[in-house]
C-alpha positions in Angstrom: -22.7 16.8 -27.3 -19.4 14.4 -27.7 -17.8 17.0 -29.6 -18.2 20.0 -27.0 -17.1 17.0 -24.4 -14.1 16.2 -26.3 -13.2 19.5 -26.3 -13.5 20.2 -23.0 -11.4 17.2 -21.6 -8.8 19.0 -23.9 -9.2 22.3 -21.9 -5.8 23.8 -20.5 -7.0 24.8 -17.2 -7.9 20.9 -16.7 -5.4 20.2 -14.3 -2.5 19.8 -16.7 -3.0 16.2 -16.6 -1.8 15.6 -19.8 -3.1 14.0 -22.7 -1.8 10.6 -24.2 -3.2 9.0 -27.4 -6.3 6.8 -25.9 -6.2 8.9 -22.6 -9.9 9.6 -20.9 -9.6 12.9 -19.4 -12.5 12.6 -17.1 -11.4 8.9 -16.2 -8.4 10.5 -14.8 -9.7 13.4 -13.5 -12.4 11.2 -11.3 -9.4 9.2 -10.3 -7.7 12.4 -8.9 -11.0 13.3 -6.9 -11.4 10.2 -5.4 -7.1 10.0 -4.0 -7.9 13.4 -3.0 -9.3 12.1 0.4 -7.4 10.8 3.5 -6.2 11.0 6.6 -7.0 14.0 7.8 -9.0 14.9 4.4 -11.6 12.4 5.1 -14.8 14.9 4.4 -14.2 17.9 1.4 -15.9 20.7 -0.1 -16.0 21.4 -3.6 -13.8 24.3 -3.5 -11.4 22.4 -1.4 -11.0 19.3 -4.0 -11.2 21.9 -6.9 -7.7 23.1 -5.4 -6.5 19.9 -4.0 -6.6 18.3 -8.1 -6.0 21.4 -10.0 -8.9 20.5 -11.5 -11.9 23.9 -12.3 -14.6 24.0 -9.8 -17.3 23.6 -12.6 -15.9 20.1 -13.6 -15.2 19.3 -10.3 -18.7 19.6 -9.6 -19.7 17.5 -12.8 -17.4 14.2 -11.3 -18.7 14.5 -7.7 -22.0 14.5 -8.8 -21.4 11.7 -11.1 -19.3 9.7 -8.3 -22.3 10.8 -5.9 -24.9 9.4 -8.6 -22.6 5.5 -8.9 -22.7 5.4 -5.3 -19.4 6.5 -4.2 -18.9 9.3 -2.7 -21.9 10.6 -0.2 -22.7 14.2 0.6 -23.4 15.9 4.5 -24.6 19.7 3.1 -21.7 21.4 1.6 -19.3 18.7 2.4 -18.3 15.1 0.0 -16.5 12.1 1.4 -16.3 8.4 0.3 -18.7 5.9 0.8 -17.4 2.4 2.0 -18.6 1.6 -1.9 -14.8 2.5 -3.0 -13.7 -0.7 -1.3 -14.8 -2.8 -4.0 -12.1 -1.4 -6.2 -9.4 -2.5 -4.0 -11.2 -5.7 -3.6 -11.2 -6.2 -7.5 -7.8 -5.5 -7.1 -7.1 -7.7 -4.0 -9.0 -11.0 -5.8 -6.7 -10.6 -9.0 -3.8 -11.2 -7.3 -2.3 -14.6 -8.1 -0.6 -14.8 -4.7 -3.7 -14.2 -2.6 -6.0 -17.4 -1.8 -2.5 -18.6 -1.4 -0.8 -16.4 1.2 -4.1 -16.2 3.3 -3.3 -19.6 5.2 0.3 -19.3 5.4 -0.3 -15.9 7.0 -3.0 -17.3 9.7 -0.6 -20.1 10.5 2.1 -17.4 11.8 -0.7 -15.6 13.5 -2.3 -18.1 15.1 1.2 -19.7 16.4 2.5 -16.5 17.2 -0.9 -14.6 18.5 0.6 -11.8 17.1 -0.6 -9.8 14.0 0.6 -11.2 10.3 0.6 -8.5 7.5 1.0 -8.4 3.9 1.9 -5.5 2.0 2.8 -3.9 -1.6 4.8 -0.9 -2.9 3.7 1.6 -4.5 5.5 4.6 -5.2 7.3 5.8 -1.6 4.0 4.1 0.3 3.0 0.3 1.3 -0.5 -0.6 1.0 -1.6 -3.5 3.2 -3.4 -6.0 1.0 -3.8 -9.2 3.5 -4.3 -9.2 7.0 -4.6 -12.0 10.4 -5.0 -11.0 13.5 -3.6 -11.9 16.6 -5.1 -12.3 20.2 -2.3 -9.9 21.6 -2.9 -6.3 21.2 -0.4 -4.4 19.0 0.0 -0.6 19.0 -2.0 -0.1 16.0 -4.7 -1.3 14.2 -3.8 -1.6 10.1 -7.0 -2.4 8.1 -7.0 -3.4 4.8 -6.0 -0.6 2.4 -4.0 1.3 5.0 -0.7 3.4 3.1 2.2 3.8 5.1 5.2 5.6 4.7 7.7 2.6 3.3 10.6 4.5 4.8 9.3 3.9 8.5 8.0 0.1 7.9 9.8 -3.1 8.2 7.7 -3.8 5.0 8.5 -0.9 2.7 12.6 -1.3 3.4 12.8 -5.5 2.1 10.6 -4.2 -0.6 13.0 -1.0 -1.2 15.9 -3.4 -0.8 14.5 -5.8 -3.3 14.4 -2.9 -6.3 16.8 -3.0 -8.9 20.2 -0.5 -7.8 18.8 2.3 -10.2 15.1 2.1 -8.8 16.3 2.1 -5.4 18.6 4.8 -5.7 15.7 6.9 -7.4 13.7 6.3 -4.8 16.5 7.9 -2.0 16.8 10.5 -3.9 13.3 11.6 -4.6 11.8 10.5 -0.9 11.0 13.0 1.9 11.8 11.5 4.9 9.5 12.4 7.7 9.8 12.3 11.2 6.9 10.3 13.1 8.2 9.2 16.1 11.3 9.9 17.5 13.0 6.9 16.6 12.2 7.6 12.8 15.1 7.7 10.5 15.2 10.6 8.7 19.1 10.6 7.9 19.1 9.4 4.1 22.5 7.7 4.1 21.2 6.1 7.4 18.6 4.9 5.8 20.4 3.7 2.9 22.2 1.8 5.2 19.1 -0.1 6.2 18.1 -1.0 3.4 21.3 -2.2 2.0 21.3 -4.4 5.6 17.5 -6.0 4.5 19.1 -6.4 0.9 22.2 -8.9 1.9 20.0 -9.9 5.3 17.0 -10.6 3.2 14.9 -9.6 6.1 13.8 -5.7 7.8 13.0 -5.0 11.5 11.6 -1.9 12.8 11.6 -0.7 15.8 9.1 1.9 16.7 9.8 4.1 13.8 5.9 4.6 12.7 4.4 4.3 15.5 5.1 4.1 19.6 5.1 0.7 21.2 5.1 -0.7 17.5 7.8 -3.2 16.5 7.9 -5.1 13.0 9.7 -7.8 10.7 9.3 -8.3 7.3 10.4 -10.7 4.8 9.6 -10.7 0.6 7.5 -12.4 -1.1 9.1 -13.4 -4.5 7.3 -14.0 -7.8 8.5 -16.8 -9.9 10.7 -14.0 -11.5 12.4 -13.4 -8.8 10.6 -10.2 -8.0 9.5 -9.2 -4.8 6.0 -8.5 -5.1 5.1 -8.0 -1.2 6.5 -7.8 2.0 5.3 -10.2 4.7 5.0 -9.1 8.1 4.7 -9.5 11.6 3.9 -6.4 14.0 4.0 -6.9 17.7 3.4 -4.1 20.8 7.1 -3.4 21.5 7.2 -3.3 25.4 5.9 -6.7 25.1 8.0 -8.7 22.8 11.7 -7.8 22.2 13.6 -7.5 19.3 15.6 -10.5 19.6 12.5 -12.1 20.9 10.7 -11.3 17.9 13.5 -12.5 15.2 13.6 -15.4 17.7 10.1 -16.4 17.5 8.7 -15.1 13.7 12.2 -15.2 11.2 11.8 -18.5 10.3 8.0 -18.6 10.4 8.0 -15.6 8.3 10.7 -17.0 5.3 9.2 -20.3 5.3 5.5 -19.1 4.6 7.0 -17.0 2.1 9.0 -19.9 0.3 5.8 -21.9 0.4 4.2 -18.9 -0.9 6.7 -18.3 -3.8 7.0 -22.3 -4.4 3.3 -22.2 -5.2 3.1 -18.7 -7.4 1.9 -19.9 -10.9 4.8 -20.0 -13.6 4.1 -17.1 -16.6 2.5 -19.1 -19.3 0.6 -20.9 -16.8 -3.5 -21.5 -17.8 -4.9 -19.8 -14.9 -2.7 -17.5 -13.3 -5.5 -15.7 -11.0 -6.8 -18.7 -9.3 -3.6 -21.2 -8.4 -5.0 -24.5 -7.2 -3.8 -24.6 -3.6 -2.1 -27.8 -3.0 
């Protein structure tokens, strides 16, 4: 039984996933099911995540059962979707991070002095996911929960993170974007764009201005590792027709880069004992 499953991870018509010494085919191929759903994607047949990861309808069928069996993915007849049992892989995720118990206070401070909404978010690839959240009392144009990806071209977040890259990473990630239009104040002009960026670079801060979403205005600052690398943005979103830009750089800049100082400041040196649980201090 290993042998014929060796041999079948091996198969050429298994997606062209590649094979790397120590790679588990059906690890990745699992993986690919479950980032097969989304907006818009968020119940699937077989046939339809069969095409979606290149991946044969037979061991497609093999994986959802199996994520169906560990709890998570659920079926409704001929259709799969996740079950809310995926979360606790972003929360493994979220709980390893050595900046978390520590950004979680600094982040309800702004919120609660603000009553606006304070956000934290990390790059990945041309997306930010939002890893921290604390809500305001005032209502914003839309409502982020944890895990959300966004499109880091359109966020406040995604452009002091872009800005933050090294030149050659940043410049990849011009070139190899697809800037799409989501409103009708999204920049979709590349060397405008670049242009932005370069601005949050030497600014060390991003605003947006309903870019992602109507009525939605945001700025960001970075979050800096002991390194020196920005390892998320730090955010504040307001509903635009309310609060105005100048209002808002007013009111949350200097909340915004002195919780992330603090933040930084208390980011656990490399070498340190325990780097995943910093006392807070």
């Amino acid at each position: 039984m290993a042998k014929k499953q060796s041999q079948h991870a091996s198969d050429p018509d298994e997606g062209g996933l590649g094979t790397v010494p120590e790679r588990v085919e059906a690890l990745a191929r699992g993986l690919a099911i479950v980032k097969c759903f989304g907006r818009g994607r968020e119940k699937l047949t077989l046939s339809e995540i069969a095409e979606l990861t290149s991946i044969s309808r037979a061991s497609a069928r093999r994986l959802l059962f199996t994520l169906l069996d560990l709890g998570y993915v659920v079926q409704h007849g001929r259709d799969f979707s996740l079950s809310s049992r995926v979360l606790e892989l972003g929360y493994s995720y979220l709980v390893s991070m050595p900046w978390w118990e520590i950004a979680t206070p600094h982040m309800r401070r702004i919120s609660d002095a603000l009553n606006e909404t304070c956000v934290a978010s990390v790059l990945q690839d041309h997306e930010v996911v939002m890893v921290a959240r604390a809500s305001g009392s005032h209502f914003t144009a839309i409502n982020m929960p944890m895990g959300t990806r966004l499109p880091a071209h359109a966020t406040a977040m995604g452009r002091v993170l872009i800005a933050a890259l090294p030149d050659e990473a940043r410049q990849d990630y011009l070139k190899s974007v697809t800037l799409k239009t989501l409103t009708e104040h999204t920049i979709i002009d590349a060397a405008d764009l670049a242009s932005r960026i370069e601005d949050a670079r030497v600014s060390g801060y991003a605003m947006v201005n309903e870019e992602l979403e109507l009525g939605l205005r945001t700025i960001a600052v970075p979050i800096h590792a002991s390194d020196g690398t920005a390892i998320a943005g730090l955010a504040v979103s307001v509903y635009a027709p309310r609060v105005s830009a100048e209002k808002l750089k007013k009111d949350a800049l200097s909340l915004l880069q002195r919780a992330a100082e603090e933040i930084s400041g208390l980011l656990p040196r490399p070498g340190s004992i325990d780097q995943r649980r910093p006392p807070l201090r």
